[in-house]
N, CA, C and O of each residue as an XYZ file, in Angstrom:
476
protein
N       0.841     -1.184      0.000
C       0.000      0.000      0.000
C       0.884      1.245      0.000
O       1.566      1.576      0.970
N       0.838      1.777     -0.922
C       1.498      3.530     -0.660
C       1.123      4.506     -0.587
O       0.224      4.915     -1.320
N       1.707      5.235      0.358
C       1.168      6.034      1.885
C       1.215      7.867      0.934
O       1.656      8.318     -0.122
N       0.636      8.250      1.862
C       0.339      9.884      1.187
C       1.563     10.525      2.203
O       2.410     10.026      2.944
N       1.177     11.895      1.819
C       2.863     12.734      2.476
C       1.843     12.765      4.057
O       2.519     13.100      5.030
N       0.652     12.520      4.303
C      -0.082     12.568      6.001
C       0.331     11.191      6.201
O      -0.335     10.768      7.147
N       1.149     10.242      5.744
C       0.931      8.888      6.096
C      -0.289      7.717      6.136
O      -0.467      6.554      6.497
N      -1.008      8.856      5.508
C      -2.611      7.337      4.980
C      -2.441      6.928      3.902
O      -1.606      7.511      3.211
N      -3.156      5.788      3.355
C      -3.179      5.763      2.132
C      -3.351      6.636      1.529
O      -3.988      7.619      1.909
N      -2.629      6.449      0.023
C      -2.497      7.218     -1.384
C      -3.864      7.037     -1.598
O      -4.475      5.968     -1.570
N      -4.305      8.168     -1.816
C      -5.910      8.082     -2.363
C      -5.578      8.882     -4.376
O      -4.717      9.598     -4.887
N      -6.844      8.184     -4.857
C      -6.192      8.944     -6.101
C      -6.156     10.384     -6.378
O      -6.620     11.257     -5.644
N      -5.557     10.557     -7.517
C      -5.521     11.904     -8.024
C      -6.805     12.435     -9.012
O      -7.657     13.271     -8.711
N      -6.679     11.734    -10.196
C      -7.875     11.677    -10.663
C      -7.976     11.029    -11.749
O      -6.916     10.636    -12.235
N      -9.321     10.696    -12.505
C     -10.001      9.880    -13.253
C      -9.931     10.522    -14.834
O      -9.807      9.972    -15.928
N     -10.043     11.650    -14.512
C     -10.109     12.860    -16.340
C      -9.851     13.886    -15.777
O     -10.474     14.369    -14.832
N      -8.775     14.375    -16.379
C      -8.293     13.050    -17.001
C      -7.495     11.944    -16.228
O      -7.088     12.227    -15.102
N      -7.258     10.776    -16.722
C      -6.441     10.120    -16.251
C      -4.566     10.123    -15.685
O      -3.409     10.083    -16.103
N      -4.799     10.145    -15.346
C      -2.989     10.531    -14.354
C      -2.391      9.510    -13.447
O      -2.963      8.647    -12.780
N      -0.951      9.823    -13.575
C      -0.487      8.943    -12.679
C       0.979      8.693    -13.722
O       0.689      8.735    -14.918
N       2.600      8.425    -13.407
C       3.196      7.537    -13.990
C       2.574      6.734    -14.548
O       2.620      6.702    -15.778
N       1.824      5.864    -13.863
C       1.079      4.500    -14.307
C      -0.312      4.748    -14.660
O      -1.207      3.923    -14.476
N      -0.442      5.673    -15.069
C      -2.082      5.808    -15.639
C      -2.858      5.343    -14.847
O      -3.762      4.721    -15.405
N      -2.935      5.372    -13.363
C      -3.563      4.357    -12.681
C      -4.270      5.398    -11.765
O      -4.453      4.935    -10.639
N      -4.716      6.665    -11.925
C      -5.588      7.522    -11.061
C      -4.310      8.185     -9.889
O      -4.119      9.258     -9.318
N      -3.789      7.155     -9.940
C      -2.868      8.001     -8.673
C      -1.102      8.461     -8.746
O      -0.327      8.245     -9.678
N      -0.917      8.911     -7.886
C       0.861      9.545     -8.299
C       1.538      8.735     -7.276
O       2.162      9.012     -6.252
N       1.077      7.167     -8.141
C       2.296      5.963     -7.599
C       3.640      6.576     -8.683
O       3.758      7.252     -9.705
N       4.811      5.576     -7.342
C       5.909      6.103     -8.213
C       6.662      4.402     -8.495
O       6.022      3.371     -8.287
N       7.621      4.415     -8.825
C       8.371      3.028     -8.996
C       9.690      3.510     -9.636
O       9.830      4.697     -9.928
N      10.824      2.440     -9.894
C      12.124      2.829    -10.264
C      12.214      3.159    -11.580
O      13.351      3.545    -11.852
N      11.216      3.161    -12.811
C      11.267      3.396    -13.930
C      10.501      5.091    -14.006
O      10.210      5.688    -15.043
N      10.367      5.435    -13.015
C       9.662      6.973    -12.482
C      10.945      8.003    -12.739
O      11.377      8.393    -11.655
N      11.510      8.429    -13.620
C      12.871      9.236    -13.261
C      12.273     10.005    -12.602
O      12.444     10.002    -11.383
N      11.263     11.027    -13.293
C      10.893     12.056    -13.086
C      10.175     12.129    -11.545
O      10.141     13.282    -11.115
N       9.713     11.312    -10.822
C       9.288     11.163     -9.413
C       7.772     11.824     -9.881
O       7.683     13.004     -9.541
N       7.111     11.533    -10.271
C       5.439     12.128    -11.185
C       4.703     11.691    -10.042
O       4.079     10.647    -10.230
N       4.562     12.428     -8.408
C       4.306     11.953     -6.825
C       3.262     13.441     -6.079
O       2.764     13.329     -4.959
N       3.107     14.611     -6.851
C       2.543     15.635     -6.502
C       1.067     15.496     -6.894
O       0.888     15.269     -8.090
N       0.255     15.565     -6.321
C      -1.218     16.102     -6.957
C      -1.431     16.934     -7.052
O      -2.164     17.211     -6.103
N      -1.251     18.041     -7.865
C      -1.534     19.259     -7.959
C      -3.221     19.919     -8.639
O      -3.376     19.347     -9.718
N      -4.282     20.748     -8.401
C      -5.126     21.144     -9.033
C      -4.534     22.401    -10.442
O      -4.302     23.590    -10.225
N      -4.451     21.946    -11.341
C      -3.960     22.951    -12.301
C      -4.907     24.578    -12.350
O      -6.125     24.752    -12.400
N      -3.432     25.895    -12.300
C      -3.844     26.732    -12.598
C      -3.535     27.374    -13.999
O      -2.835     26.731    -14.781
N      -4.105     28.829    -14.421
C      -3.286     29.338    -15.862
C      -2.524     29.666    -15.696
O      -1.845     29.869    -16.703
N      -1.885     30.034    -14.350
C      -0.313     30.703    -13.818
C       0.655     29.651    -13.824
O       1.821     29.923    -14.109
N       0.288     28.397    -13.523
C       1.073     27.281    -13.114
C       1.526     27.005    -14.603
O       2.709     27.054    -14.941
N       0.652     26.756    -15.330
C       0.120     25.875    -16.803
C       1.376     27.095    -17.549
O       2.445     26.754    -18.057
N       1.029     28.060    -17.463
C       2.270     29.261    -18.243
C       3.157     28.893    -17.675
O       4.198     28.623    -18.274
N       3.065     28.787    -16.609
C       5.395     28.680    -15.882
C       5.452     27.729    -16.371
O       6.157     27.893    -17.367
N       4.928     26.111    -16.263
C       5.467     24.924    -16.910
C       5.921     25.403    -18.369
O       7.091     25.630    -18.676
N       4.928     25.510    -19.133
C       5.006     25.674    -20.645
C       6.066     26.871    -20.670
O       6.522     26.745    -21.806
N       6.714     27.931    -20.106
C       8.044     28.507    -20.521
C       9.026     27.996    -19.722
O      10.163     28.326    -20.062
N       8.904     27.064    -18.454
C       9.720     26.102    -18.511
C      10.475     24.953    -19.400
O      11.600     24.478    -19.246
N       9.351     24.632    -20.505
C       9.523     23.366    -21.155
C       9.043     22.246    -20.757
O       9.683     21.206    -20.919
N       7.897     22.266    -20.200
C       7.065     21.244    -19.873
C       5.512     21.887    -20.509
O       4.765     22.186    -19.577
N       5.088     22.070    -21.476
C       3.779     22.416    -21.730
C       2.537     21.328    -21.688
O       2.135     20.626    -22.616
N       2.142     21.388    -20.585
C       0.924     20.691    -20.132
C      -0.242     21.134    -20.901
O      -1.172     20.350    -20.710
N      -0.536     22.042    -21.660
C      -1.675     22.576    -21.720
C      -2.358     22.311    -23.197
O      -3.558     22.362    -23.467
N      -1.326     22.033    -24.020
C      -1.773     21.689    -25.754
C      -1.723     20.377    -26.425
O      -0.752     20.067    -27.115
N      -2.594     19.699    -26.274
C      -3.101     18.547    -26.539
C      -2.115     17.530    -27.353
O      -2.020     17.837    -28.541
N      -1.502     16.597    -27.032
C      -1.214     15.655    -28.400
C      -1.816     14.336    -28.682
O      -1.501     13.280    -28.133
N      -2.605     14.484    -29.483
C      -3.557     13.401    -29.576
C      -2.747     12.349    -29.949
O      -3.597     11.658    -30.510
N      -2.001     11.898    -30.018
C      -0.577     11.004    -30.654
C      -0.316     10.215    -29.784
O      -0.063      9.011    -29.816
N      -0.398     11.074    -28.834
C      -0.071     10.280    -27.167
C      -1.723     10.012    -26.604
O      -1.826      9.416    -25.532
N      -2.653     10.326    -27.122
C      -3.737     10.382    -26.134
C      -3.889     11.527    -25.030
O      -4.532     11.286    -24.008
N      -3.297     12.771    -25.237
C      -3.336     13.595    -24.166
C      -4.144     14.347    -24.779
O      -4.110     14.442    -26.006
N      -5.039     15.032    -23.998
C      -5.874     16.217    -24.532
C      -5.473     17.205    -23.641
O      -6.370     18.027    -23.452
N      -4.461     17.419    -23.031
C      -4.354     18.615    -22.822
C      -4.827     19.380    -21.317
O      -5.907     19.189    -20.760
N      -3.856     20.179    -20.884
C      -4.769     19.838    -18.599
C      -5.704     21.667    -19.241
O      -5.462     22.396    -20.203
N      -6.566     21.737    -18.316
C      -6.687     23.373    -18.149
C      -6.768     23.658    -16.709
O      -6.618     22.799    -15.839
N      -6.997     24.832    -16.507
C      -7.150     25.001    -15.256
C      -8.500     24.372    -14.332
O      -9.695     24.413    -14.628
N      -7.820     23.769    -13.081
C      -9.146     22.854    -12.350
C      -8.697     21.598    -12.836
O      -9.597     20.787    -12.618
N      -7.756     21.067    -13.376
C      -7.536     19.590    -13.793
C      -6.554     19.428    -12.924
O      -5.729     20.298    -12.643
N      -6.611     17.985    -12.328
C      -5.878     17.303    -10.933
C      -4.675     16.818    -12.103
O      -4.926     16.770    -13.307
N      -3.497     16.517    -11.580
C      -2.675     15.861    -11.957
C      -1.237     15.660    -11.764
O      -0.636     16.607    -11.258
N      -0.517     14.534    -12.091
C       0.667     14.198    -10.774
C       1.480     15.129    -11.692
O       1.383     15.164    -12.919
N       2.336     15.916    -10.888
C       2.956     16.242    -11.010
C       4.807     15.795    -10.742
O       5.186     15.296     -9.683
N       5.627     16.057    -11.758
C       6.776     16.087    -10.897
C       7.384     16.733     -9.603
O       7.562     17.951     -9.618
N       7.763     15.907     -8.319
C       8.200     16.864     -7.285
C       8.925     18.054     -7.466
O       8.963     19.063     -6.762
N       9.632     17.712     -8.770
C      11.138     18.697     -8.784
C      10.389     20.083     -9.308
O      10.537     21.174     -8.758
N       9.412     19.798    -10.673
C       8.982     20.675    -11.135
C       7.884     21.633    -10.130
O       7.640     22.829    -10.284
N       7.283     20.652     -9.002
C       6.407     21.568     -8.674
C       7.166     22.130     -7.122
O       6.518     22.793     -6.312
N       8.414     21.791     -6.927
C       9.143     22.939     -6.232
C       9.402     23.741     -7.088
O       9.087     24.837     -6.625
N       9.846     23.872     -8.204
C      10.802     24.864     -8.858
C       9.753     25.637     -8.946
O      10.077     26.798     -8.698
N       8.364     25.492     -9.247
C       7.319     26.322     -9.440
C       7.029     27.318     -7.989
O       6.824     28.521     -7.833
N       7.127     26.172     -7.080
C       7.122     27.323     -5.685
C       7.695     28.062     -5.529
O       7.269     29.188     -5.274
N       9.339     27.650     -5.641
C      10.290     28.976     -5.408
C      10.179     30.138     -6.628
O      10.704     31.250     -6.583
N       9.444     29.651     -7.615
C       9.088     30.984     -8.508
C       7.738     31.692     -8.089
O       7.263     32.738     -8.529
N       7.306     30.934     -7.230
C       5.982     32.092     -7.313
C       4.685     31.094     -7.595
O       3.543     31.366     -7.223
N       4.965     30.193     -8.134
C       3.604     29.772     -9.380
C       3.069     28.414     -9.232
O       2.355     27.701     -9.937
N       3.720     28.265     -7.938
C       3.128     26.580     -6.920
C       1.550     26.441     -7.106
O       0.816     27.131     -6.398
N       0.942     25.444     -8.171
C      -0.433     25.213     -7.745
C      -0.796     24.216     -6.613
O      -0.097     23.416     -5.992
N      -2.020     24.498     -6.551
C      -2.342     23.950     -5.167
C      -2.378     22.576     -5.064
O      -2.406     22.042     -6.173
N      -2.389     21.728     -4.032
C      -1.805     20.633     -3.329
C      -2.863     19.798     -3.099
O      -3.679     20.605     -2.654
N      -3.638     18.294     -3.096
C      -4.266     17.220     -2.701
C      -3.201     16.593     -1.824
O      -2.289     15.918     -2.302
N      -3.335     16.827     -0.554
C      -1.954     16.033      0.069
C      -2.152     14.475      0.767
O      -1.293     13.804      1.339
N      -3.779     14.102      0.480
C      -4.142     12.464      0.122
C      -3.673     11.968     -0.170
O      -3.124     10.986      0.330
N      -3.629     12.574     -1.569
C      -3.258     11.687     -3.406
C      -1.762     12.186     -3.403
O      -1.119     11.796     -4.378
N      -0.994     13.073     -2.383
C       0.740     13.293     -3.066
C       1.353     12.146     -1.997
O       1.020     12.101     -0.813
N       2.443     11.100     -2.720
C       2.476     10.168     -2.924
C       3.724     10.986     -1.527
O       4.048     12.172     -1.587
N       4.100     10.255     -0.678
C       4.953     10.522      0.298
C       6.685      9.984     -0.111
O       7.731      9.940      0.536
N       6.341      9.676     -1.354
C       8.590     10.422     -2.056
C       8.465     12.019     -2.543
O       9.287     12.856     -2.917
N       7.201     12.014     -2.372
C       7.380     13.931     -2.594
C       8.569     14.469     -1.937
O       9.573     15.017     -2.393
N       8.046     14.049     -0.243
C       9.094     14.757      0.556
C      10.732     14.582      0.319
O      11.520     15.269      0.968
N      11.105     13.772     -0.496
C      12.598     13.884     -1.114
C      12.745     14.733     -1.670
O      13.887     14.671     -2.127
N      12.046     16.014     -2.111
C      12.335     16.598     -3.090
C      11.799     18.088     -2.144
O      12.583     18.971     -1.795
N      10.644     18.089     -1.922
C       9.637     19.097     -1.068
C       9.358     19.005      0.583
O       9.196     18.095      1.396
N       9.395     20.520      0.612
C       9.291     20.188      2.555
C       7.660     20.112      2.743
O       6.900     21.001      2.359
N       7.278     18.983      3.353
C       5.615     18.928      4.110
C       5.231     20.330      4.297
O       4.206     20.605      3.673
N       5.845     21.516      5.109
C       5.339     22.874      5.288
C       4.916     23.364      4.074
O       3.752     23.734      3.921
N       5.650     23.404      3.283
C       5.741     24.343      1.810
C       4.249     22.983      1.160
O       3.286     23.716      0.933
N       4.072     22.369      1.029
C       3.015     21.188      0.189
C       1.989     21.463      1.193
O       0.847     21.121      0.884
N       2.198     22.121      2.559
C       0.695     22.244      4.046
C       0.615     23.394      3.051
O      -0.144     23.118      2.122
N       1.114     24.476      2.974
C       0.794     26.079      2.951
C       0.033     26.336      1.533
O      -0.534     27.394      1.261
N       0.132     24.872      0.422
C      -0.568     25.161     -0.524
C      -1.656     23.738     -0.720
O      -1.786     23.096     -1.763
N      -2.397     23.468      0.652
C      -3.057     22.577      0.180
C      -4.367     22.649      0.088
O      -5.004     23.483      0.732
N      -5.082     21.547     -0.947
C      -7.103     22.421     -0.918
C      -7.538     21.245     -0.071
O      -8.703     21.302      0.322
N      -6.834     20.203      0.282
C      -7.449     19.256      1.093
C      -6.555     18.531      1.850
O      -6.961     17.656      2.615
């Protein structure tokens, strides 16, 4: 069973869209995870812009892959690394700390993932 950053079970992230490393609703991680994809984040348009001039554009669909694309209000795992780098810029979306998979904290402090959470 794998535990959330409160130590309960991982509850999922979400259904639609579908998310997860493993497409499996939740931000399980495993050793083929480089990226640690362990955050639940609720997507904003502030967040969705910093990724995308980061070089991660979440927001424009590739149907190739089956992605349609997050908008704002869409749950989804995020990378730990990316969604610190987003905090220390300013542009941290908000937190499900159920569904964030507890290897977050290798990367993120519990305070900083409390101070932005909706549940």
């Amino acid at each position: 069973m794998a535990l959330s950053v409160l130590g309960t079970e991982l509850m999922p992230c979400s259904i639609e869209p579908l998310t997860g490393f493993f497409r499996d609703a939740c931000c399980n991680t495993g050793p083929d995870d480089l990226g640690l994809h362990v955050v639940c984040a609720e997507m904003t348009a502030e967040f969705l812009e910093f990724s995308k001039r980061a070089g991660n554009d979440l927001s424009t669909p590739m149907p190739a892959y089956g992605f349609a694309g997050l908008v704002p209000g869409d749950r989804w795992c995020l990378c730990a690394s990316r969604w610190q780098e987003a905090f220390e810029a300013g542009f941290a979306p908000p937190v499900i700390l159920a569904s964030t998979h507890e290897a977050a904290l290798e990367v993120c402090r519990i305070e900083d993932l409390k101070a932005h959470a909706l549940s």
